[in-house]
N, C-alpha and C positions, 0 to 999 in steps of 0.2 A: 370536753366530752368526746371528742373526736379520735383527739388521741390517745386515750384510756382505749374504748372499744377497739379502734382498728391493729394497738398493742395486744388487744387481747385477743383479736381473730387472731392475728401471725400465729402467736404461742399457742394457740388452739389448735390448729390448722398446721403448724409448722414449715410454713414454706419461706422463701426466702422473701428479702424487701422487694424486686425485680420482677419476682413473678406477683407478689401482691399486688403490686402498680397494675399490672394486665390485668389480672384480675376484677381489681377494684374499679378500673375505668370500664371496662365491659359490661360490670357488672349493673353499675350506677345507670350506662347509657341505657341497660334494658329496662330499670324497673320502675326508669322515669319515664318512660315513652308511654304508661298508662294516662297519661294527660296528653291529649292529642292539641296540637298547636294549627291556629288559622292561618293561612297562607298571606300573605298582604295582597293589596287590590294589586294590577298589572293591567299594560293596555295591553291589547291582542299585537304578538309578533312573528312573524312567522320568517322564519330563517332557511328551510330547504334544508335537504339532507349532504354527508359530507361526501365527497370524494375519494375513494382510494388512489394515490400517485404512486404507492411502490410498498414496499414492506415496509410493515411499522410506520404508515406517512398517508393524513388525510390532511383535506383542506376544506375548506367549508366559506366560501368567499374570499375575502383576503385572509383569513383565520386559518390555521395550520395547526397539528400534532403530530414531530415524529421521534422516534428514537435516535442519538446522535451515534457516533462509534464506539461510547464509553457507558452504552446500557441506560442511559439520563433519557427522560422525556424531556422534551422543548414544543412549547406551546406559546402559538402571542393570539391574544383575543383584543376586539377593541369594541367603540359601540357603546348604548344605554346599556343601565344593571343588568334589567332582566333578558336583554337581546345581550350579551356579555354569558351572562346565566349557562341562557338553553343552550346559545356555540359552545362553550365550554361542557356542558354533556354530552352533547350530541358529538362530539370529537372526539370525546374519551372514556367513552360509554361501559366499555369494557376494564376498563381499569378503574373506575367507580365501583363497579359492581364488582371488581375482585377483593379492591379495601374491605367494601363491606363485607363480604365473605368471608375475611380475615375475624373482622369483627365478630361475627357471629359465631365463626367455629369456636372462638374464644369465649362466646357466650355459653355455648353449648358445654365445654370444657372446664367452666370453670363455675356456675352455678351450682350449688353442692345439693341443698333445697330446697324447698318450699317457705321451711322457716326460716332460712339465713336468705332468703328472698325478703320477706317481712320484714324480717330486723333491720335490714338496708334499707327498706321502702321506708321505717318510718324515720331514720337516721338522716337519710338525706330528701324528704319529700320533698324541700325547699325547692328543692332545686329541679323544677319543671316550667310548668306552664307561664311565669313569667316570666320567660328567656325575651321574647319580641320586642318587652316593651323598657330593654334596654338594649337596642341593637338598633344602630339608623334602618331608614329605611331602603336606602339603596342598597346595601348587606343582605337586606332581608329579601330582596326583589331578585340579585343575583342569587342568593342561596337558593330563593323558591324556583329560579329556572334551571339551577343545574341539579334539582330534584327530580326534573321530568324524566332524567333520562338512569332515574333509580329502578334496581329488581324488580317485580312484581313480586319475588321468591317472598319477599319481607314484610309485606303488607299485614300480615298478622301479628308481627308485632306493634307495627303504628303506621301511620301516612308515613310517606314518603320525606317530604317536606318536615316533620317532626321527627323523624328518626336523623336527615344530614343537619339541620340545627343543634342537634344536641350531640352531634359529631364533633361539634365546633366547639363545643365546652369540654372536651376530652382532655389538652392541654392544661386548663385548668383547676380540672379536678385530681388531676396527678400532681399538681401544685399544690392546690389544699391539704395532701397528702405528704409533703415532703418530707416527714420524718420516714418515711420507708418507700420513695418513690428513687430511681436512677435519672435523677435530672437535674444532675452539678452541673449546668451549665457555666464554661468560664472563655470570659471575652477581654480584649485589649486594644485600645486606640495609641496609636502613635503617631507622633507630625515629629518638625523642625528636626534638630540634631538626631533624633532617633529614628529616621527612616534617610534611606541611603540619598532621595532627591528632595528630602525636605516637606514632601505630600502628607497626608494623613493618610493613614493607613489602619484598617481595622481589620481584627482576626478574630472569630468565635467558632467554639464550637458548640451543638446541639446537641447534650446528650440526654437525649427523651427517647425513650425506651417503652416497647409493649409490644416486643417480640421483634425476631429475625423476620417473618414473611413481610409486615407491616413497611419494614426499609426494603424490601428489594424494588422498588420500583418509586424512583422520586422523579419530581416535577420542578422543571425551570419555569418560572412561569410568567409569559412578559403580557403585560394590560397595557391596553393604551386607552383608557376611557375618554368618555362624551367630557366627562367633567374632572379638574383637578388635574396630576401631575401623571404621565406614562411612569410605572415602574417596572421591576423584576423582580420574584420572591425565588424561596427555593424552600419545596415543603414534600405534600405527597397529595394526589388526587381527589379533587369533593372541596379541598381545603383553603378558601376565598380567605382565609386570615394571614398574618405574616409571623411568623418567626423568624428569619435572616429574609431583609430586601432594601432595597435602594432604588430610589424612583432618579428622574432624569436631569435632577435640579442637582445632585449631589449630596442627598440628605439619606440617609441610612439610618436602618432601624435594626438592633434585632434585644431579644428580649430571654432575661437569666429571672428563673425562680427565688426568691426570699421567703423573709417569714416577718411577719408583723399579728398585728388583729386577724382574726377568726374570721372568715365569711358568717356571719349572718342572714344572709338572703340572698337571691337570683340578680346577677347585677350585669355589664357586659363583659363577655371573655376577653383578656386581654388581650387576643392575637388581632384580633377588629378596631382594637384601639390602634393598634400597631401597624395596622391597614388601613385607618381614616390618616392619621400622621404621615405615613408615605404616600397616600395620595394628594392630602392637602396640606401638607407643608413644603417649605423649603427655607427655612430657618430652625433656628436651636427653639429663638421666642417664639414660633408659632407653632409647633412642636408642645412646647411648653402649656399653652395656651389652650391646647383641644387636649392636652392629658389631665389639664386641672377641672375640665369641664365634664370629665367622663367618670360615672362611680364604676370600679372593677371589683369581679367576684374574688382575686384572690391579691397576696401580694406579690410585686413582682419589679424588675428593673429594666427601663429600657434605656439601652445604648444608642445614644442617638449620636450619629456624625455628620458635619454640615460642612461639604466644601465652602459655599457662601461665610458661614462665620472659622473657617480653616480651624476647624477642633472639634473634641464630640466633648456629651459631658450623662452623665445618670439623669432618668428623673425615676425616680423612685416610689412605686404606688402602693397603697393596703385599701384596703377598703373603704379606710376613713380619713388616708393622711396621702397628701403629696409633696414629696422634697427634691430638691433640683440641687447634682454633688456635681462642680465642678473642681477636679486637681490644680489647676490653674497651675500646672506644670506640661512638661514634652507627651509623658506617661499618663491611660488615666485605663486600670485595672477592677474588671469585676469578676467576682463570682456568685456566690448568693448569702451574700449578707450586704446590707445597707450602709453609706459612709457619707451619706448628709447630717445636717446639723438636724433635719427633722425627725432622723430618726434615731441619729448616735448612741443616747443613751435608752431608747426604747428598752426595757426589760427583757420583751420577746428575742429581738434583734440582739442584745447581748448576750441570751445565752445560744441563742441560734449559734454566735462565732465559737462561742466556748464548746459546744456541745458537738459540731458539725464538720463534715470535710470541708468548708468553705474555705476555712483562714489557708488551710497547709495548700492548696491549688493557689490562693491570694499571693502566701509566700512564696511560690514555687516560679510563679512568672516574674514578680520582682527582682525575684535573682537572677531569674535569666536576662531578662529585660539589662538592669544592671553593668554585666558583664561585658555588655556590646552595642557602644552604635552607630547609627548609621546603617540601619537595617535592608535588607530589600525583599521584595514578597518569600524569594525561597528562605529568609532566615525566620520571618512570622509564620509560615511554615513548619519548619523543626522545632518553634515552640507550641504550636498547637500539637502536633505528633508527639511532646513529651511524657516518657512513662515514669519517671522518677521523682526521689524524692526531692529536698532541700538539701545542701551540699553532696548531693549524685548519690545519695541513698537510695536502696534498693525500694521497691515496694511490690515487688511481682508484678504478675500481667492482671489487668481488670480489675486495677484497686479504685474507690472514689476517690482516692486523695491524690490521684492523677490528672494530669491537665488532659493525658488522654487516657479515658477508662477502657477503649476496646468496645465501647459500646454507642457511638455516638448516630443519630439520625444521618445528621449532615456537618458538615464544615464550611465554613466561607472566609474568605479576604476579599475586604473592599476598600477601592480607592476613589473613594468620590471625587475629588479634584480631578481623576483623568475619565471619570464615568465607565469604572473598571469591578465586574463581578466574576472573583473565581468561585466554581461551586467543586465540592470533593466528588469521585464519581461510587468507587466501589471499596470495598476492607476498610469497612468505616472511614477515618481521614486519612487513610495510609496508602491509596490509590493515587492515581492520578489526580491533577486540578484541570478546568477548564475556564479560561478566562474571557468573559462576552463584556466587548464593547459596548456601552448601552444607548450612546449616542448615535452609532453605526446602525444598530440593529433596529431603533425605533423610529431611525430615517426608510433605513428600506422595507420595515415590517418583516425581515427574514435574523433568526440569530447569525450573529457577528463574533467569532471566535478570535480573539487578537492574540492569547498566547494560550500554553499549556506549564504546569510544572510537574516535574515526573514523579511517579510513584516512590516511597521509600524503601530501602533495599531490606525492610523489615518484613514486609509482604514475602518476598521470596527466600526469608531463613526459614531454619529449623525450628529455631524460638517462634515462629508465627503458625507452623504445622501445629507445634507442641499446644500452643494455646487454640485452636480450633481442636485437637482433639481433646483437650480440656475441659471444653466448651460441651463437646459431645457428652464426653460423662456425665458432665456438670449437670446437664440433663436431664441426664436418665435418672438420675439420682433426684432430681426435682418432681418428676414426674413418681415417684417411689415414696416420696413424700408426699405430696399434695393426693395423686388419684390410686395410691396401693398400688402402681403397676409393676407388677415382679422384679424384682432386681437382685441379684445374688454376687457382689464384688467377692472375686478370689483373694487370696495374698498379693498372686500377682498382678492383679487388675489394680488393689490399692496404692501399691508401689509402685506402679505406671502413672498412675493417677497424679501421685504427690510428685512425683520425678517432672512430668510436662510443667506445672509452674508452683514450684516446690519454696518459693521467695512470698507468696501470696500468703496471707491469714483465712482467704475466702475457701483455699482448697483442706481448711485441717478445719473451718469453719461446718463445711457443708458436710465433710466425712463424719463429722459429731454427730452431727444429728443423723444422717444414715445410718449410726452405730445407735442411739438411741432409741430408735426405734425398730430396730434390731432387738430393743432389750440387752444388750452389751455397753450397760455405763461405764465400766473400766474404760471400754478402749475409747469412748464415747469422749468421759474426762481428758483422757489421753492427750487426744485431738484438740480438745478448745485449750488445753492446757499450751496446747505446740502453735497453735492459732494466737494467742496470747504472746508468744515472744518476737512475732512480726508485728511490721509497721503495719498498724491499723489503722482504719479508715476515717474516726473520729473517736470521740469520747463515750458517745452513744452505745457506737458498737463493744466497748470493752465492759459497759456494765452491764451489754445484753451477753457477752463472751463469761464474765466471771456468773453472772444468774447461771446462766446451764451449766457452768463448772459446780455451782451447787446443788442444784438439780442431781445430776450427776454422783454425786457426794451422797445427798440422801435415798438414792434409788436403790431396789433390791438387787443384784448383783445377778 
């Protein structure tokens, strides 16, 4: 039911899959906050206000946030949840309330009205007020203290405390959504003969997407709680869940979107599972253990790597099923389809590979992988940064069927056996890396920088100008569709357009439809027709590519 309607908003509505994502996650977050949520108990703690030490740099007891040289916040909190909570607002008070902001203008922005409010409200009412009573409660006690230091601006649409909770299922409602969501995430672990000293070695990249302002300001974020294992995540502000981190034991988490079973109800987000596993594991089996015990709202894979057992391996969640994929080889590759025996033949799961960019990013690292080993962090490196296809086929810039789409959160490489986190800093993973000691850094409570790897010399070509102004049109021309906002492409402006990344199906994709709703289906056709003879992104995309060729076909001229 799901994906019938939200196929038939896009074609309604005509925007792309990318900004639907934004859309749809802002959307959901407003029109659940009608259900107001109770705070959990707490004892009284009172923590004092921060310090300013210099620009960009507060402290708040042994508790710190500053900006490093490479634009990255680094924050370490330690302490009870809720005394963990309020330090963590109260240090980053300003950059809470800018997320949210983000959030909001996207609320504003993308709410069209009253009735597509309705129709959402009753699509997903589920998914509200019983968020608490699948969340520990130590999650719940941090989340509720680093709510204190939320806008007032936003109280009209819900408490405080129920507006950053249902922040935290934001991740997984873009999941719920993956047939039109930008969230191929694709990760790879390697040990023995395939890394250069024989270590395990893990590479992912993050690409969750909802919008360019949302990524300009990300968080290293080191915990050293009361209880459980110190780690370090790397996400963005407000946000106590994990999607890439590794706690102190050498146990690494990070977590790629699938498709199995339907959510049917409010269950916990998986970034909180992925948050209790790093702080209370340090093995693969106990790992295992708290993820077979947890029901999660969507499906989804986490990569888990264990210096202690020297390997990582899948476990694999839906709603209703859990399977643990180990390779039991050097290599062990995901992207967002499933490769345990619990889900092998799942029907979902097989046409998920048939239907999705998942396999051709699967295949794409294999081959790399393949060609070389004896790896070292800069060569897992140049396979996260890859924009091509299988045998060095082209696929333009910002295709999904790239390991790197151009659009990525964050990046990481981790090597648990040396207790080693790089995080990317800037130009999605094509910037600099910065690599923090975690055993350094959680002896002196201060981040511990051991090495760097440099930016790729893609950042400073023409090809990378070409595709940020690419990006620019790409735009305008979104915005032309979605909110009517004036757009008038000359001859010349169209042939600049195609010229910056003229290898992509996305740019004779997006011109269709600006031509269609133009009323010009000739040149409309034209376009998907030209869009059609590039490497495309799945199977998906080419039935939705041939539909508007007919479209097109039957339209008045």
């Amino acid at each position: 039911m799901i994906k019938i309607l939200t196929k038939y908003v896009i074609r309604l509505i005509g925007i792309s899959a990318e900004l639907f994502l934004a859309f749809f996650i802002t959307l959901i977050m407003y029109i659940t906050f009608n259900a107001e949520i109770h705070p959990p108990l707490v004892s009284d703690v009172h923590i004092g206000k921060r310090v300013k030490v210099g620009k960009d740099h507060y402290v708040l007891g042994p508790n710190y946030l500053r900006k490093n040289e490479f634009g990255v916040w680094e924050m370490y909190i330690e302490g009870d949840a809720y005394e963990r909570g309020l330090v963590y607002g109260e240090l980053s008070k300003e950059l809470l309330q800018k997320q949210e902001e983000i959030f909001v203008k996207q609320i504003d922005q993308f709410v069209p009205s009253e009735f597509w409010q309705q129709f959402l409200r009753l699509l997903l009412g589920f998914f509200n007020s019983d968020l608490p009573a699948y969340i520990p409660l130590e999650n719940q006690q941090e989340i509720y203290g680093i709510s204190q230091s939320f806008s007032d601006e936003y109280d009209y649409i819900a408490s405080k405390y129920t507006r950053i909770l249902n922040y935290h299922a934001a991740h997984d409602i873009g999941h719920a959504l993956n047939d039109y969501s930008m969230v191929g995430c694709t990760s790879f672990a390697l040990k023995d003969e395939m890394t250069a000293e024989g270590d395990l070695t893990i590479g992912r990249n993050f690409d969750f997407y909802v919008g360019d302002d949302f990524a300009k300001e990300k968080l290293v974020l080191f915990v050293n709680p009361t209880k459980g294992h110190s780690f370090v995540s790397y996400s963005w502000a407000g946000f106590t869940g994990v999607a890439s981190g590794m706690n102190d034991q050498g146990l690494s988490v990070t977590i790629n979107a699938s498709k199995s079973d339907l959510p049917t109800g409010t269950k916990e987000p998986i970034s909180l599972l992925a948050r209790e596993i790093l702080q209370y594991a340090s093995t693969i089996e106990e790992a295992v253990a708290i993820a077979k015990k947890r029901h999660t709202f969507v499906s989804e894979t986490l990569m888990i790597g264990s210096a202690k057992d020297g390997k990582a391996v899948l476990i694999e969640k839906s709603p209703t099923k859990t399977g643990v994929y180990d390779s039991k080889t050097s290599t062990l590759v995901c992207a967002n389809h499933y490769q345990s025996a619990t889900f092998k033949k799942d029907p979902v799961n097989v046409k998920n590979i048939q239907d999705s960019d998942s396999k051709f990013r699967y295949a794409r690292v294999n081959e790399l992988l393949k060609a070389k080993k004896g790896l070292t962090v800069e060569n897992v490196l140049s396979i996260l940064r890859d924009q091509m296809a299988t045998a060095n086929d082209t696929l333009g810039m910002g295709n999904p069927r790239a390991i790197n789409q151009l659009i990525a959160h964050h990046s990481v490489i981790m090597q648990p056996e040396r207790n080693l986190f790089y995080v990317s800093t800037s130009n999605f993973q094509m910037g600099e890396f910065v690599g923090y000691d975690l055993k350094k850094t959680f002896a002196t409570k201060k981040a511990v920088v051991s090495n760097q790897l440099a930016a790729s010399p893609f950042v400073y070509s023409n090809e990378y100008k070409d595709f940020l102004a690419f990006k620019k049109v790409k735009h305008q021309i979104t915005e032309f569709l979605l909110f009517d906002k004036t757009l008038n492409l000359s001859e010349a402006d169209i042939k600049k357009f195609i010229a910056y990344n003229s290898e992509s199906y996305v740019t004779y994709e997006v011109l269709g439809k600006y031509f269609m709703k133009k009323g010009k289906s000739t040149k409309a056709k034209e376009m998907f027709n030209r869009a059609l003879t590039k490497n495309l992104a799945s199977k998906n995309t080419r039935l939705e590519l041939e539909g508007l060729v007919k479209e097109c076909s039957t339209a008045k001229k």
